[in-house]
N, C-alpha and C positions, 0 to 999 in steps of 0.2 A: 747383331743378333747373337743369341747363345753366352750373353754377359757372365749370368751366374757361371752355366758348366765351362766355362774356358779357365774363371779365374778359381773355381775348385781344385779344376785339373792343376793347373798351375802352383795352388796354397797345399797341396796332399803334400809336398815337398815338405814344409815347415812341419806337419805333424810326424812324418818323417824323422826326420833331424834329432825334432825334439826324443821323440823314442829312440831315438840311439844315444843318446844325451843320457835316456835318464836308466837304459840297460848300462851303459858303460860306469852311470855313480853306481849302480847295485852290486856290478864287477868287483868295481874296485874297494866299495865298501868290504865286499866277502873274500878279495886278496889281505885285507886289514887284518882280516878277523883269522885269517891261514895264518900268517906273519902271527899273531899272538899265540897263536896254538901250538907255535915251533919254541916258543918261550917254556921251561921247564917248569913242573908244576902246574899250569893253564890247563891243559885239556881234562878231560872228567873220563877215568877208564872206569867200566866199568866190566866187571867178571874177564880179565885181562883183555880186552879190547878196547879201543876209543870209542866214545858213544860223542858223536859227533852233534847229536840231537840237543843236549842236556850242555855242550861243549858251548854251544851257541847263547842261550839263556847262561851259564856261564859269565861269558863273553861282556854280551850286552849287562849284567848285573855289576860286573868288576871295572865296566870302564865308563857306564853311562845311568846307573841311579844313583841317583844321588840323596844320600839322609841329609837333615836341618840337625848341627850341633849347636844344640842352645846355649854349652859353655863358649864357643866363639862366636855365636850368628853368624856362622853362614855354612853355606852347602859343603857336604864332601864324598867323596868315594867310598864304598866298603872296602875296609881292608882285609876282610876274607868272606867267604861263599858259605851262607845258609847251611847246615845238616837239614834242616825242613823245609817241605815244599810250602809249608803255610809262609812261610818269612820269604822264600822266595817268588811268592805269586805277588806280592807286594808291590812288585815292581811293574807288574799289568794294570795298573789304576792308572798307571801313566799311559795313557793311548798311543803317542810318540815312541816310548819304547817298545811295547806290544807291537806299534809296527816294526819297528827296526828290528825284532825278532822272528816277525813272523815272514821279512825280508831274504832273512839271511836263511830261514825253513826252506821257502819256495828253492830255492837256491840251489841244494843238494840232490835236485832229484834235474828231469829235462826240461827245463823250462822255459825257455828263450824264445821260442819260435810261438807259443801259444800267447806267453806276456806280449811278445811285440805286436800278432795281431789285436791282440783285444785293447793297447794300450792306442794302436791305431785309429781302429775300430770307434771305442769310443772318442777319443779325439776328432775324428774325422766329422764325429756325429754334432758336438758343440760348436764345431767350425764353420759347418755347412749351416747350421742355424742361426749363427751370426751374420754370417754373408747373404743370408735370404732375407734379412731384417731388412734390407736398402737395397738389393738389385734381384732383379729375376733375368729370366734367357728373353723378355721381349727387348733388352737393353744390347749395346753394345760395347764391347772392353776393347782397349788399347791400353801399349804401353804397360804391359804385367810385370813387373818386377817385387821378388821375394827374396827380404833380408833378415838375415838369421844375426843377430846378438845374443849379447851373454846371458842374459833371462829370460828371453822369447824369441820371437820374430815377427815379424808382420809383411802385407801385401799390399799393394798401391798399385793402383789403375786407375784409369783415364774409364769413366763410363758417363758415355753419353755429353759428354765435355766439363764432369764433375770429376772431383777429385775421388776418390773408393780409398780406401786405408782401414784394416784390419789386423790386430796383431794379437797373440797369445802370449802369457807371462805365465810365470811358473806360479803355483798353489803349493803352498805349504802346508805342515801336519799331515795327521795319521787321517781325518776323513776327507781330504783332496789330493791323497797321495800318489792320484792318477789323472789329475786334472789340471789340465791349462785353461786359465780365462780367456774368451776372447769378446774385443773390443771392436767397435767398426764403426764408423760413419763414411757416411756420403753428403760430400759439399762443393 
């Protein structure tokens, strides 16, 4: 009895995991983006102080849009930074980059302790919905084991003398940039 809530308790682990996973890329993405800032000329002062704000779209504009040169075909770098915010909003039609700036925003202020819950939070919420798709608490679980790999992880039990297996993989792009799939069957 109590199938479902035993093997919840047991999979909270994986979303877990995964949220520490995916604070530590934001980390180290905005360690990247310090490191260039320490590069001379990179940062954007403004009325003799660093405007950290403007430093960041900066950042993301000089190292990650990219124009189409029609004399070579193919993509490249800007090799310098806009005087106008019209040439530089250009770069927000790309949704991927608009996140990855609006990554390294959240970034500068406290934010770690609210992302992890809500990145839980929701996570927890797709998980459980997966797992309720094949088993409820009038079932039985054995044998719960949860294994973390490099793009997700999943959970496997014994319910009811079937096999249970569930696992989450990561979601790419700016609109699943908080979203694990999860997968399940029972056989």
């Amino acid at each position: 009895m109590k199938a479902l809530l035993e093997i919840q308790n047991e999979a909270k682990v994986i979303v877990e995991q995964l949220a520490e996973r995916q604070i530590n890329g934001m980390k180290e993405r905005y360690n990247q983006f310090q490191e260039w800032m320490k590069i001379e000329g990179n940062m954007v002062i403004d009325r003799d102080r660093v405007d950290e704000y403007e430093s960041i779209n900066k950042y993301i504009y000089m190292t990650q849009y990219k124009n189409w040169n029609h004399g070579l075909q193919q993509y490249e770098l800007p090799t310098h930074y806009p005087d106008n915010r019209r040439e530089r909003r250009e770069m927000f039609r790309n949704k991927d980059l608009a996140y990855a700036t609006q990554e390294l925003h959240m970034q500068r202020g406290n934010w770690e302790s609210n992302y992890r819950n809500e990145f839980i939070g929701q996570n927890m919420v797709k998980l459980n919905r997966a797992l309720a798709k094949h088993i409820d608490d009038n079932m039985t679980a054995s044998n719960i084991r949860v294994n973390v790999g490099g793009d997700g992880a999943e959970v496997l039990a014994d319910v009811d003398g079937k096999l249970f297996k569930t696992f989450g993989t990561l979601c790419g792009g700016w609109v699943q940039c908080l979203h694990y799939r999860y997968r399940s069957s029972l056989k």
